[in-house]
PyMOL Python script that loads the backbone (N, CA, C, O; Angstrom):
from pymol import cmd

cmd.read_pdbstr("""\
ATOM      1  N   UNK A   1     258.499  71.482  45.328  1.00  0.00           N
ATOM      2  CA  UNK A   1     258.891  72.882  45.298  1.00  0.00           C
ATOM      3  C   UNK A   1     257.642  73.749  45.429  1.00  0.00           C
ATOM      4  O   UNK A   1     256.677  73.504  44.706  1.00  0.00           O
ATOM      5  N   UNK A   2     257.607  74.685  46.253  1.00  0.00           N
ATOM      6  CA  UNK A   2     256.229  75.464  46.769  1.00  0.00           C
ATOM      7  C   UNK A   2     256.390  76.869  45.482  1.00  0.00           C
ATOM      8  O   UNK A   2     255.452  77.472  44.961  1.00  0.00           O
ATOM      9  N   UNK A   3     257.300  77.000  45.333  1.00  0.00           N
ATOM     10  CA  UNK A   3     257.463  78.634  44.495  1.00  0.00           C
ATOM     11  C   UNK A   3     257.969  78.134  42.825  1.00  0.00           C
ATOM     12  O   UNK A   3     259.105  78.244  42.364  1.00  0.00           O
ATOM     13  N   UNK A   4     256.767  77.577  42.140  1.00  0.00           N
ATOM     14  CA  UNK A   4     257.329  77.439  40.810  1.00  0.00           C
ATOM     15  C   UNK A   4     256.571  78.214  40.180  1.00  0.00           C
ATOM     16  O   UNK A   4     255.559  78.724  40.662  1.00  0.00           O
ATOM     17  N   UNK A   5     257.108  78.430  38.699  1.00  0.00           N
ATOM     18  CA  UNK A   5     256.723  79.821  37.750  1.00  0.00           C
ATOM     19  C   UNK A   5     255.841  79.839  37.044  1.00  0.00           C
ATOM     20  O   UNK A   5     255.811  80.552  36.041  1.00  0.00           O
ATOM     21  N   UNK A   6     254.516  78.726  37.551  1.00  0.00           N
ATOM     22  CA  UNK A   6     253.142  79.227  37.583  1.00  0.00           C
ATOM     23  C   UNK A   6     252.674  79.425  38.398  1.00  0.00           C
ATOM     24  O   UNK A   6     251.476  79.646  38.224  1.00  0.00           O
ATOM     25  N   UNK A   7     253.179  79.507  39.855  1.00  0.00           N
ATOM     26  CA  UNK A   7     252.811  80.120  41.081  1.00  0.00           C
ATOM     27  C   UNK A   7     253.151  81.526  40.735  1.00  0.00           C
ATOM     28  O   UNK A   7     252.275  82.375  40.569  1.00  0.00           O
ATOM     29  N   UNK A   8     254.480  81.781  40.620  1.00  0.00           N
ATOM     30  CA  UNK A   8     254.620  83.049  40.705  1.00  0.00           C
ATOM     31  C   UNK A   8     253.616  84.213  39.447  1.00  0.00           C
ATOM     32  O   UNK A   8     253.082  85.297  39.682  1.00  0.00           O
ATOM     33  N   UNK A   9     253.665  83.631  38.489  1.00  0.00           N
ATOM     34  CA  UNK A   9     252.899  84.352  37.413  1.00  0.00           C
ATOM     35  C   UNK A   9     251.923  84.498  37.691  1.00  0.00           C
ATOM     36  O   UNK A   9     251.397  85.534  37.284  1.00  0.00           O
ATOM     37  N   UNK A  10     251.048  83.489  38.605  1.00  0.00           N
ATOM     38  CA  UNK A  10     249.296  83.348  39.221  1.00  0.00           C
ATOM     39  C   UNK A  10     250.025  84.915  40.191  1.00  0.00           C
ATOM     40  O   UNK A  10     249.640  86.004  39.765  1.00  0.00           O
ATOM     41  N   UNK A  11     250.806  84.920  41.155  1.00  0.00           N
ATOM     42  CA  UNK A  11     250.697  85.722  42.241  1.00  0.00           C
ATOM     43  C   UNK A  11     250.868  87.299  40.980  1.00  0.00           C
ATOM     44  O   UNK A  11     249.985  88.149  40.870  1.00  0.00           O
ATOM     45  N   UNK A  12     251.655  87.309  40.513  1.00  0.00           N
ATOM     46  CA  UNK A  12     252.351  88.714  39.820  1.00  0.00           C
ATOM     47  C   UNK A  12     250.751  89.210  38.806  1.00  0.00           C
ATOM     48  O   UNK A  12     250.180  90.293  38.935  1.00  0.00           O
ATOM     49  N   UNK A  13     250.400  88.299  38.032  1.00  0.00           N
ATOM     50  CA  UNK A  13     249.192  88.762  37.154  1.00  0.00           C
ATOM     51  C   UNK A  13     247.884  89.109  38.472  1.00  0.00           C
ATOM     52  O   UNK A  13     246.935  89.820  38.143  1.00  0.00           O
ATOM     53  N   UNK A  14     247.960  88.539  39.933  1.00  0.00           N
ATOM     54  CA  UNK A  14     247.010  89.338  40.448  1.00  0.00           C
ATOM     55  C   UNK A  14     246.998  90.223  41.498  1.00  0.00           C
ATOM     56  O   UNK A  14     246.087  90.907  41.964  1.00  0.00           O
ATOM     57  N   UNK A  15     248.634  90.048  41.920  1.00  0.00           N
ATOM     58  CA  UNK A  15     248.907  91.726  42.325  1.00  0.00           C
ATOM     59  C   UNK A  15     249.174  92.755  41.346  1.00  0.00           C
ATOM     60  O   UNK A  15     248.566  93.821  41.437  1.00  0.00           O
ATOM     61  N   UNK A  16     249.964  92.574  40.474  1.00  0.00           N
ATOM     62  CA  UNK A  16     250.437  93.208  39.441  1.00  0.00           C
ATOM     63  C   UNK A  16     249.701  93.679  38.284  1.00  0.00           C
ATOM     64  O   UNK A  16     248.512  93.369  38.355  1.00  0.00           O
ATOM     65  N   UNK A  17     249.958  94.204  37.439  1.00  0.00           N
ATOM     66  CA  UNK A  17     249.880  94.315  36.196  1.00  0.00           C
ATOM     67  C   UNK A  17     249.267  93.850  35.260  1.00  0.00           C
ATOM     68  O   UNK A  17     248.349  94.196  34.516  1.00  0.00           O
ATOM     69  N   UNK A  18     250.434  92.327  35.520  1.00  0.00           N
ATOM     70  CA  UNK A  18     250.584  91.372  34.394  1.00  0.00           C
ATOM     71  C   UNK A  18     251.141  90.179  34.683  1.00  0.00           C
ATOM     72  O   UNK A  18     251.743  90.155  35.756  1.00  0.00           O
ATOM     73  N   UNK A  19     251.123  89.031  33.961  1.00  0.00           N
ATOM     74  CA  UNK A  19     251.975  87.964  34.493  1.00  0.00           C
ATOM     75  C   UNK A  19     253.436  88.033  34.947  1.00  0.00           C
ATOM     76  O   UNK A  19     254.005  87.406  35.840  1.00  0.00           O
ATOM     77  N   UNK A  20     253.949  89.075  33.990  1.00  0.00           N
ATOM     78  CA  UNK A  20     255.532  89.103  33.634  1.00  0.00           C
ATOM     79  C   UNK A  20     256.070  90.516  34.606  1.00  0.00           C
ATOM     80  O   UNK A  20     257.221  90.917  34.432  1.00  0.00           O
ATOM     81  N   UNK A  21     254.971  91.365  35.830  1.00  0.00           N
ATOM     82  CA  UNK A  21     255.306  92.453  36.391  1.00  0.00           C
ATOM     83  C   UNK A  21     255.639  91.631  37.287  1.00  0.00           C
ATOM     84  O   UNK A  21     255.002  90.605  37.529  1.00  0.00           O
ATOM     85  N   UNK A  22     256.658  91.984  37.868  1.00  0.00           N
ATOM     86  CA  UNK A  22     257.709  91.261  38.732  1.00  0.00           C
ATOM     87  C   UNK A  22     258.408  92.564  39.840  1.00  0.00           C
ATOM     88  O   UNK A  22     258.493  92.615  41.067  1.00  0.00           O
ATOM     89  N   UNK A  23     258.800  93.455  38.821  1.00  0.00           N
ATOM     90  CA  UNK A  23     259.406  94.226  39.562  1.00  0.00           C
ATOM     91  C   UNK A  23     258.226  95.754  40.109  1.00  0.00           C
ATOM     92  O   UNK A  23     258.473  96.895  40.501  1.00  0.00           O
ATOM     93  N   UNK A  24     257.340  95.218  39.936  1.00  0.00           N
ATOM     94  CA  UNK A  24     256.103  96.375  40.951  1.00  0.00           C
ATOM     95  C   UNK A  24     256.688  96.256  42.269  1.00  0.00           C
ATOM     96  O   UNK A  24     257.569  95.460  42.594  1.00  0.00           O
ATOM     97  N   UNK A  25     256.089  97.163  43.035  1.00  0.00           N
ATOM     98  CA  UNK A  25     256.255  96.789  44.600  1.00  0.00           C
ATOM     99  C   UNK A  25     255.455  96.045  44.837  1.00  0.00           C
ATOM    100  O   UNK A  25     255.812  95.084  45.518  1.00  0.00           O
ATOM    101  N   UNK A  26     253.728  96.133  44.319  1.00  0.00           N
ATOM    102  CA  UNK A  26     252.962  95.194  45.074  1.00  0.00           C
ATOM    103  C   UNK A  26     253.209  93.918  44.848  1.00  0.00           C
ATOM    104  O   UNK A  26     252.825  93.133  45.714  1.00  0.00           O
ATOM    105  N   UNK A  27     253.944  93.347  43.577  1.00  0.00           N
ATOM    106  CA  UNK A  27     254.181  92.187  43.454  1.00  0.00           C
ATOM    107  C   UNK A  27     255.127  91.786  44.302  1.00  0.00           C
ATOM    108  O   UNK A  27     254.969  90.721  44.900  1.00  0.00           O
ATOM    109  N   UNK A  28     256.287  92.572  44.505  1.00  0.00           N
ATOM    110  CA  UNK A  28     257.328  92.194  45.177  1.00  0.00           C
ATOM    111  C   UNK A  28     256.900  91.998  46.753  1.00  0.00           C
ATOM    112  O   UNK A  28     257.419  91.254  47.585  1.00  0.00           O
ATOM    113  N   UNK A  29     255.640  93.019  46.922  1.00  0.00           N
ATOM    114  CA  UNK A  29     255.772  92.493  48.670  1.00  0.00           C
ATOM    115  C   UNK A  29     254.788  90.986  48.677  1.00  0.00           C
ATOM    116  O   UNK A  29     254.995  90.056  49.457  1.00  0.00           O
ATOM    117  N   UNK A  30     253.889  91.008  47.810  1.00  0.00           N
ATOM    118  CA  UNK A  30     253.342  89.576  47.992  1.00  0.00           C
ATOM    119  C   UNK A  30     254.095  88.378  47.605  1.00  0.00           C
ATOM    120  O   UNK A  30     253.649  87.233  47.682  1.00  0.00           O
ATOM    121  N   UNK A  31     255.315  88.719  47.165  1.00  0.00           N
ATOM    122  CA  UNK A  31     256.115  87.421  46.402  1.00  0.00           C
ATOM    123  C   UNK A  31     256.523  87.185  48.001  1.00  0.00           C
ATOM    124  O   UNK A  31     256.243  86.182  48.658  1.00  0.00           O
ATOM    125  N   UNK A  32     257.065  88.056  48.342  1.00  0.00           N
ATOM    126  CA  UNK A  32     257.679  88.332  49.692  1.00  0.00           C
ATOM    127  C   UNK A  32     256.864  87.723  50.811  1.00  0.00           C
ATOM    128  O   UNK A  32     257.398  86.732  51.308  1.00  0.00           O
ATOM    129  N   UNK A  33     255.880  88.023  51.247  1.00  0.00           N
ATOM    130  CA  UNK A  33     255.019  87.335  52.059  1.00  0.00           C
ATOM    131  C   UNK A  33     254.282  86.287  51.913  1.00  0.00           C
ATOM    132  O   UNK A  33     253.622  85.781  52.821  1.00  0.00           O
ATOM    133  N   UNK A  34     254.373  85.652  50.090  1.00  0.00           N
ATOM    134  CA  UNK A  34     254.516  84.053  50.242  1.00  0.00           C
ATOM    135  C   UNK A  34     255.924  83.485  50.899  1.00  0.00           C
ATOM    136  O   UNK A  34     256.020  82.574  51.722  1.00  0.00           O
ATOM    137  N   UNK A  35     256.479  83.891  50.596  1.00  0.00           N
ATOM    138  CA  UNK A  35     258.183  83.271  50.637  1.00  0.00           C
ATOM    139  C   UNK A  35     258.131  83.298  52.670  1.00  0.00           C
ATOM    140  O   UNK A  35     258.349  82.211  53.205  1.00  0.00           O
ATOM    141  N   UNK A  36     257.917  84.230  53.379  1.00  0.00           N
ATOM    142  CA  UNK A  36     257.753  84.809  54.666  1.00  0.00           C
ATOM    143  C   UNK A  36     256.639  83.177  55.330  1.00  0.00           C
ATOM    144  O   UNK A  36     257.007  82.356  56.170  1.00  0.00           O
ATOM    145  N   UNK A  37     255.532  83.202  54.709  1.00  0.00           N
ATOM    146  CA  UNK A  37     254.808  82.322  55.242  1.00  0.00           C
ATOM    147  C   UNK A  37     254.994  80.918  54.638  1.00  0.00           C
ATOM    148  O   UNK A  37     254.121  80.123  54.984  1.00  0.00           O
ATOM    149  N   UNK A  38     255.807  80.510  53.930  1.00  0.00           N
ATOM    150  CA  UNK A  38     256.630  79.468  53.461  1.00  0.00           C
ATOM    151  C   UNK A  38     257.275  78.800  54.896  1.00  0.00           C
ATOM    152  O   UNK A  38     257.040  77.811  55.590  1.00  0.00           O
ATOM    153  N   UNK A  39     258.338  80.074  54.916  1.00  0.00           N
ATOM    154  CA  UNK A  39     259.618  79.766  56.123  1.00  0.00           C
ATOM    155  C   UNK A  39     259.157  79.595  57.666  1.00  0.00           C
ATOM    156  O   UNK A  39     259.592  78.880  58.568  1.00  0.00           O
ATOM    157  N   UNK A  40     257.961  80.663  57.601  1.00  0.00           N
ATOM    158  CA  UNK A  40     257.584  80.613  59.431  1.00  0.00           C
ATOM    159  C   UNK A  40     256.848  78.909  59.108  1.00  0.00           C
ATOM    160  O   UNK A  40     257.416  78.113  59.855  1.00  0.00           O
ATOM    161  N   UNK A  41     256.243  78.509  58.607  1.00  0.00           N
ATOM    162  CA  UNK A  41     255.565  76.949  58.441  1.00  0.00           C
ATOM    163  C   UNK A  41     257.274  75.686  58.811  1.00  0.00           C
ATOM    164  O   UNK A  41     257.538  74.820  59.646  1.00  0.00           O
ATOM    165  N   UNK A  42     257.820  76.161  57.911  1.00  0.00           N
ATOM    166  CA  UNK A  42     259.389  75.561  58.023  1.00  0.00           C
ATOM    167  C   UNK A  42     259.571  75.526  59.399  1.00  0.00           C
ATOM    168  O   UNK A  42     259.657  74.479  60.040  1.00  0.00           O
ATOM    169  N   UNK A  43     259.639  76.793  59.934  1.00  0.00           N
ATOM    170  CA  UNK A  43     260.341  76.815  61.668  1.00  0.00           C
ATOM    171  C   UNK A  43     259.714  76.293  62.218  1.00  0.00           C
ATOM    172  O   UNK A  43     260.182  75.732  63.209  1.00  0.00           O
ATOM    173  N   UNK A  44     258.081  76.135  61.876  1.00  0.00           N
ATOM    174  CA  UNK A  44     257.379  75.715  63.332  1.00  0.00           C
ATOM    175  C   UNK A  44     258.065  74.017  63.620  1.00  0.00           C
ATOM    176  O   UNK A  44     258.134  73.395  64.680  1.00  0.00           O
ATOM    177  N   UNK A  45     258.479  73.640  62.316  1.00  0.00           N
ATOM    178  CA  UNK A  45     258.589  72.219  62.271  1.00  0.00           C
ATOM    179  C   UNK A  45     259.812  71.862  63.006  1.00  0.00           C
ATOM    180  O   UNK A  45     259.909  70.856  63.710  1.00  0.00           O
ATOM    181  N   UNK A  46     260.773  72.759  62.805  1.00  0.00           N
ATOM    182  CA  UNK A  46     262.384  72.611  62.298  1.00  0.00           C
ATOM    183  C   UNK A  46     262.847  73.677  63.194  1.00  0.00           C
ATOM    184  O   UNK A  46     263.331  74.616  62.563  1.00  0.00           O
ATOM    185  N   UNK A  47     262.850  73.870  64.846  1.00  0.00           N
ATOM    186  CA  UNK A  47     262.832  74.776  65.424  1.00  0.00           C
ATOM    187  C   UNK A  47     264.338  75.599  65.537  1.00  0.00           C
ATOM    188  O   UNK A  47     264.617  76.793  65.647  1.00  0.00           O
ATOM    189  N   UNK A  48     265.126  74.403  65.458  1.00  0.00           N
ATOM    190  CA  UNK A  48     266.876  74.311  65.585  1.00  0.00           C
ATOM    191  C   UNK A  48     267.505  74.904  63.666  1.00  0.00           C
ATOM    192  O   UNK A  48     268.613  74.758  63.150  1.00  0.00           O
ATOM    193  N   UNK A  49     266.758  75.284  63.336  1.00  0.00           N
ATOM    194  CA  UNK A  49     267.203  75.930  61.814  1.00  0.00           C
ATOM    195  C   UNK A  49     267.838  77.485  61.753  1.00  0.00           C
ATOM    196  O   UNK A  49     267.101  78.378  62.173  1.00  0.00           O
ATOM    197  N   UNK A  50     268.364  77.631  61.555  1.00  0.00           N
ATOM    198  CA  UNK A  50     269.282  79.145  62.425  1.00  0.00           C
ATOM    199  C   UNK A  50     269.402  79.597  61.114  1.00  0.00           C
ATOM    200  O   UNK A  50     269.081  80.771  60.935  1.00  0.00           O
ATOM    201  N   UNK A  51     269.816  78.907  60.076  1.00  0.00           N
ATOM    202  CA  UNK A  51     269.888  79.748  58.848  1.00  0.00           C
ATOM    203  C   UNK A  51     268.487  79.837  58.344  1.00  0.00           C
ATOM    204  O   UNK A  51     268.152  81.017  58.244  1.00  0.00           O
ATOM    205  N   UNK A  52     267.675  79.108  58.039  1.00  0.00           N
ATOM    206  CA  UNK A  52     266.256  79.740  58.068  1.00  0.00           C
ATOM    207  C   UNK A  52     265.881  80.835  58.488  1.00  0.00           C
ATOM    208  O   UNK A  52     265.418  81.754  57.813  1.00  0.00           O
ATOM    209  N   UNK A  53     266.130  80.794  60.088  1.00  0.00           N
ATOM    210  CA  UNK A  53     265.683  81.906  60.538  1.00  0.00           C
ATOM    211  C   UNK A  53     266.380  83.122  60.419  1.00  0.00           C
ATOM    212  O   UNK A  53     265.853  84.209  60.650  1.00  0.00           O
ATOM    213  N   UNK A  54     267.868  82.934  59.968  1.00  0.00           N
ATOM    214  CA  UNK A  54     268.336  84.530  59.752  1.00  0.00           C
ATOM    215  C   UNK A  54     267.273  84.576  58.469  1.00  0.00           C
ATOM    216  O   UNK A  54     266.496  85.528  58.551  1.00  0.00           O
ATOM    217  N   UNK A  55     267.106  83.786  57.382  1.00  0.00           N
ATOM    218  CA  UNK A  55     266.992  84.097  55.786  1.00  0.00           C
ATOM    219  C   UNK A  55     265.344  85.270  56.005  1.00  0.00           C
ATOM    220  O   UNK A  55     264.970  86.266  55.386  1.00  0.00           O
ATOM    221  N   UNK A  56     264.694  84.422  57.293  1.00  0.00           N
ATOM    222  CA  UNK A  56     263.460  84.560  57.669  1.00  0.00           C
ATOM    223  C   UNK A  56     263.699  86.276  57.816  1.00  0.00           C
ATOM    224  O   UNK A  56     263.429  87.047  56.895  1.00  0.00           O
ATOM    225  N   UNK A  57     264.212  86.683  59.046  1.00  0.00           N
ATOM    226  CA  UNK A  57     264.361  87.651  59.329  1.00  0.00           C
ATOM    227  C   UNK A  57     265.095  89.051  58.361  1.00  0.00           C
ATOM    228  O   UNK A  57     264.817  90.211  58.666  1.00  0.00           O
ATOM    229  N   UNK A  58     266.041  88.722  57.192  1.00  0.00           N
ATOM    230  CA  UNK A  58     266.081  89.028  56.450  1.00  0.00           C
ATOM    231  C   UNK A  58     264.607  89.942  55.420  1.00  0.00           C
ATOM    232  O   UNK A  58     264.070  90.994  55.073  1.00  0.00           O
ATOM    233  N   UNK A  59     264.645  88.343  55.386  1.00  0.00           N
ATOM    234  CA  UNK A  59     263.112  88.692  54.265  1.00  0.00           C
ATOM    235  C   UNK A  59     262.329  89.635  54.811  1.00  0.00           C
ATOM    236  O   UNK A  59     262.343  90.725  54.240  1.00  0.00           O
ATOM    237  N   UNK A  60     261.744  89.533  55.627  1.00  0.00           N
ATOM    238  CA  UNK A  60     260.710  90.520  56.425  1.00  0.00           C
ATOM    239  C   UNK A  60     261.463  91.878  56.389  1.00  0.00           C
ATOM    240  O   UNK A  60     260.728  92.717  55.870  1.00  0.00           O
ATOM    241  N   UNK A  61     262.449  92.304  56.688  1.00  0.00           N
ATOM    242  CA  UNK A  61     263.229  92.991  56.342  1.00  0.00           C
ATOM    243  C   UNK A  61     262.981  93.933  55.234  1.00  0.00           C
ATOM    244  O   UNK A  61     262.551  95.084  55.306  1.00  0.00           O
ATOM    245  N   UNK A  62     263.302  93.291  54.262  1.00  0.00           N
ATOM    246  CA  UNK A  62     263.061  93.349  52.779  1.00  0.00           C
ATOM    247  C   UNK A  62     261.599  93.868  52.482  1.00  0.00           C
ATOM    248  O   UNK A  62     261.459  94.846  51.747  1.00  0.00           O
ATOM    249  N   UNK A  63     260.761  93.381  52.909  1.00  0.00           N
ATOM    250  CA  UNK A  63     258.855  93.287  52.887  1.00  0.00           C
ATOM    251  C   UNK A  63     259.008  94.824  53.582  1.00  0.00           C
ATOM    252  O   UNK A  63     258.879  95.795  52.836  1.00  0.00           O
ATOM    253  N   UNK A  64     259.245  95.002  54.812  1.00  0.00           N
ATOM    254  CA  UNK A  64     258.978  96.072  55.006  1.00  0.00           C
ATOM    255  C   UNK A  64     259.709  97.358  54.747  1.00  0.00           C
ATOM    256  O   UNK A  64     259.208  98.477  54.859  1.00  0.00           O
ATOM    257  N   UNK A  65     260.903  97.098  54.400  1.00  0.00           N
ATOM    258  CA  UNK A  65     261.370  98.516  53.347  1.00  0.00           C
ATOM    259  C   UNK A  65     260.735  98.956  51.947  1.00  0.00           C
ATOM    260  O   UNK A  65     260.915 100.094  51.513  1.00  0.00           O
ATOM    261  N   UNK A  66     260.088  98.130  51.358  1.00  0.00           N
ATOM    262  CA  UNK A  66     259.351  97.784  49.897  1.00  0.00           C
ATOM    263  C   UNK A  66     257.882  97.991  50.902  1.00  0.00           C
ATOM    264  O   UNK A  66     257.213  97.463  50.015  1.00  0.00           O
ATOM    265  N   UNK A  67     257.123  98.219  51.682  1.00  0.00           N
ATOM    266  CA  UNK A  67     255.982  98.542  52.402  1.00  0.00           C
ATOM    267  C   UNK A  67     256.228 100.135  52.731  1.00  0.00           C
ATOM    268  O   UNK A  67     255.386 101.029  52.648  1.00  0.00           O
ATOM    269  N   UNK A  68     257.855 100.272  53.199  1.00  0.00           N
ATOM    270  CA  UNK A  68     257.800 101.681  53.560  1.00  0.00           C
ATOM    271  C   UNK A  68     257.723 102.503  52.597  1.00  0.00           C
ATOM    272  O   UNK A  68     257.119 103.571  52.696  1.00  0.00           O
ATOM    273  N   UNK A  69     258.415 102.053  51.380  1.00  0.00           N
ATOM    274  CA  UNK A  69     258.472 102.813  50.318  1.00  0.00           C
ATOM    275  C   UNK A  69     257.035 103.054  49.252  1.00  0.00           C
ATOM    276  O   UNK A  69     257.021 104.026  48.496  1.00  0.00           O
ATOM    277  N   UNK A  70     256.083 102.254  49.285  1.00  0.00           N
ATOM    278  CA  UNK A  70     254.998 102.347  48.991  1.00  0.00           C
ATOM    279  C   UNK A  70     253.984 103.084  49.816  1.00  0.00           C
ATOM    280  O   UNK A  70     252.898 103.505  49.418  1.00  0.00           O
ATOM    281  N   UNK A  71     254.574 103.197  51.215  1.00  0.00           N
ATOM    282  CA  UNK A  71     253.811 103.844  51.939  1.00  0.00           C
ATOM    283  C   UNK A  71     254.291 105.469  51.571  1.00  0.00           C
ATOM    284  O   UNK A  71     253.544 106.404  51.860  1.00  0.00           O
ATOM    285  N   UNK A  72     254.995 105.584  51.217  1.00  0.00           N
ATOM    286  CA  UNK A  72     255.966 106.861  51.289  1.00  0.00           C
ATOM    287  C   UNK A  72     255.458 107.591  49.903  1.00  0.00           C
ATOM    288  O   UNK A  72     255.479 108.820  49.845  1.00  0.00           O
ATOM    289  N   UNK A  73     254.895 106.619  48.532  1.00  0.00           N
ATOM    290  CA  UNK A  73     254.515 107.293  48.055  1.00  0.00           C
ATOM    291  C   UNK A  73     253.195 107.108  47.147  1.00  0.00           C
ATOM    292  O   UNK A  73     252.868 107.851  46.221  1.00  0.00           O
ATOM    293  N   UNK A  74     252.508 105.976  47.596  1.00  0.00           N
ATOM    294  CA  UNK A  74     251.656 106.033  47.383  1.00  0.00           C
ATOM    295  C   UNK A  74     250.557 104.726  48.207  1.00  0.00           C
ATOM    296  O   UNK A  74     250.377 103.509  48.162  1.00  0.00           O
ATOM    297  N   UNK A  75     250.014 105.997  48.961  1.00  0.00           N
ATOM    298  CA  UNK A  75     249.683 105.416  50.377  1.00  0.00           C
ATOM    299  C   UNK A  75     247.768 104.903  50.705  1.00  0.00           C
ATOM    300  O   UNK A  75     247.081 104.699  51.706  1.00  0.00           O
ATOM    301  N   UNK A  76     247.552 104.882  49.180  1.00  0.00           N
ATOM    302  CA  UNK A  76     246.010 103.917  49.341  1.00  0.00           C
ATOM    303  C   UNK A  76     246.477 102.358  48.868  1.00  0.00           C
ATOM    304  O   UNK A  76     246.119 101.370  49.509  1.00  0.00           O
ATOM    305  N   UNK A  77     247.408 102.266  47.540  1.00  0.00           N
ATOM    306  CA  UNK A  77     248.052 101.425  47.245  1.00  0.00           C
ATOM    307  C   UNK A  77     248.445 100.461  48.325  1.00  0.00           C
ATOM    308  O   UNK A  77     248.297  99.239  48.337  1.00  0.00           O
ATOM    309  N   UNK A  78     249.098 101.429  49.438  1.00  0.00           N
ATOM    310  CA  UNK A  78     249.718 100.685  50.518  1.00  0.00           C
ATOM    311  C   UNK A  78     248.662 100.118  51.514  1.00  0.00           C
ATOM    312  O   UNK A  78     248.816  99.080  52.158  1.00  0.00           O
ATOM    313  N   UNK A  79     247.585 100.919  51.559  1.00  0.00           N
ATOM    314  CA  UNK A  79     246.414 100.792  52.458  1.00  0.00           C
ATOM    315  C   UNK A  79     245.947  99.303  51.783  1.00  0.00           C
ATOM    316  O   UNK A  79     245.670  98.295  52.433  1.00  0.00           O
ATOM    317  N   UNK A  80     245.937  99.412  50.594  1.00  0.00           N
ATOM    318  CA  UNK A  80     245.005  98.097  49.693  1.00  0.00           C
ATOM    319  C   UNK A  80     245.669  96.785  49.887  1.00  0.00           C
ATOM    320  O   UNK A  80     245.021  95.808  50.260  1.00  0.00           O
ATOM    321  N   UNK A  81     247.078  96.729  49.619  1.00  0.00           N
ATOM    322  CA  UNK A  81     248.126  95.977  49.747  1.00  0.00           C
ATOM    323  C   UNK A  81     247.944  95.448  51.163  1.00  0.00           C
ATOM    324  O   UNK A  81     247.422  94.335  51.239  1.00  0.00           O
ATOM    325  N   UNK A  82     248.231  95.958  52.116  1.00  0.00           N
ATOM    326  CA  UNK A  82     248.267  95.927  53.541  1.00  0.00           C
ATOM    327  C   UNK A  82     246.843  94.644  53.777  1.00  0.00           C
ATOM    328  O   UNK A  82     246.986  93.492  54.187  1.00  0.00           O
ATOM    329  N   UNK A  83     245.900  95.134  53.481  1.00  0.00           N
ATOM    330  CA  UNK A  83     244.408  94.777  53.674  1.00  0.00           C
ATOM    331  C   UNK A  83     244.093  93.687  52.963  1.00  0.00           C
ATOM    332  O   UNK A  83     243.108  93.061  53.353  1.00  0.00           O
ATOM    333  N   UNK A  84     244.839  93.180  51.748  1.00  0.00           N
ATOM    334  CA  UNK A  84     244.495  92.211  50.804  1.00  0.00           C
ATOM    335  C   UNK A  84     245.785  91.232  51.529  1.00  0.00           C
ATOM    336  O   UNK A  84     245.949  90.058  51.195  1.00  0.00           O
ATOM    337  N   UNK A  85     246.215  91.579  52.045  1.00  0.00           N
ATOM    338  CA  UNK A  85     247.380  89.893  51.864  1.00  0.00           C
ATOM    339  C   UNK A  85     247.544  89.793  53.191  1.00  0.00           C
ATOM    340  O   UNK A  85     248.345  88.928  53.544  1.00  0.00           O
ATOM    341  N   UNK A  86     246.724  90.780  54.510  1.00  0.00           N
ATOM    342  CA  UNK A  86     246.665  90.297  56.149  1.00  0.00           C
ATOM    343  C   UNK A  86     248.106  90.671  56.742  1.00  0.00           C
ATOM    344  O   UNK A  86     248.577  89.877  57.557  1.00  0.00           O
ATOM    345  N   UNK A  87     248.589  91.411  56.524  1.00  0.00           N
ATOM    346  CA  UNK A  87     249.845  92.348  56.927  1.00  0.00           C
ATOM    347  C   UNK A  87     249.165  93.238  58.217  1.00  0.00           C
ATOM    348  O   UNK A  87     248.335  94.146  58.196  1.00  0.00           O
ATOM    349  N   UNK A  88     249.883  92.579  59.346  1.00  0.00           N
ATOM    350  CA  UNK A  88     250.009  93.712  60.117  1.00  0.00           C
ATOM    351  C   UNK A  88     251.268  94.448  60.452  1.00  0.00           C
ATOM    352  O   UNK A  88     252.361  94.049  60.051  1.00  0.00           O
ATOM    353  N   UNK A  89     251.085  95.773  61.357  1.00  0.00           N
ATOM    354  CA  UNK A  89     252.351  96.348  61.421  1.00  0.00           C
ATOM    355  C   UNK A  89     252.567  96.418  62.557  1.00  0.00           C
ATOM    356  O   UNK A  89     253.630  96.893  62.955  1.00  0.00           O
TER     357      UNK A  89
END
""", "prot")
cmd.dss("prot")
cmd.show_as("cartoon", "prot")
cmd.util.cbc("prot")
cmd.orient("prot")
């Protein structure tokens, strides 16, 4: 299992807050863009995976409404975020 809950606490205590900030945005978009670079590794393998790839396309989805909304209101945050985890747009 790639996403267990000392992964996630390592990711949340160093975007976040704290171990237990979960629901920040910055945590949420890096939870998000582990989970994102999880699945594209999956497809390269597993090209014929269709539900992957909706879940894939989904997610990103998700990443960038939680990007827009950080951009929307607080937009060095978003600059920092962007720059620390290799997000392009």
């Amino acid at each position: 299992m790639y996403l267990t809950p000392e992964v996630k606490s390592n990711l949340f205590k160093k975007h976040g807050e704290n171990a237990k900030d979960s629901g920040n945005a910055e945590s949420q978009i890096a939870l998000f863009t582990l989970r994102i670079n999880h699945l594209t590794e999956h497809l390269k393998k597993n090209r014929k995976d269709f539900n992957t790839e909706r879940a894939l396309v989904n997610m990103v989805g998700k990443r960038r409404s939680q990007l827009d909304y950080l951009k929307n209101t607080q937009i060095s945050k978003y600059r920092e975020v962007i720059k620390k985890l290799g997000i392009r747009k």
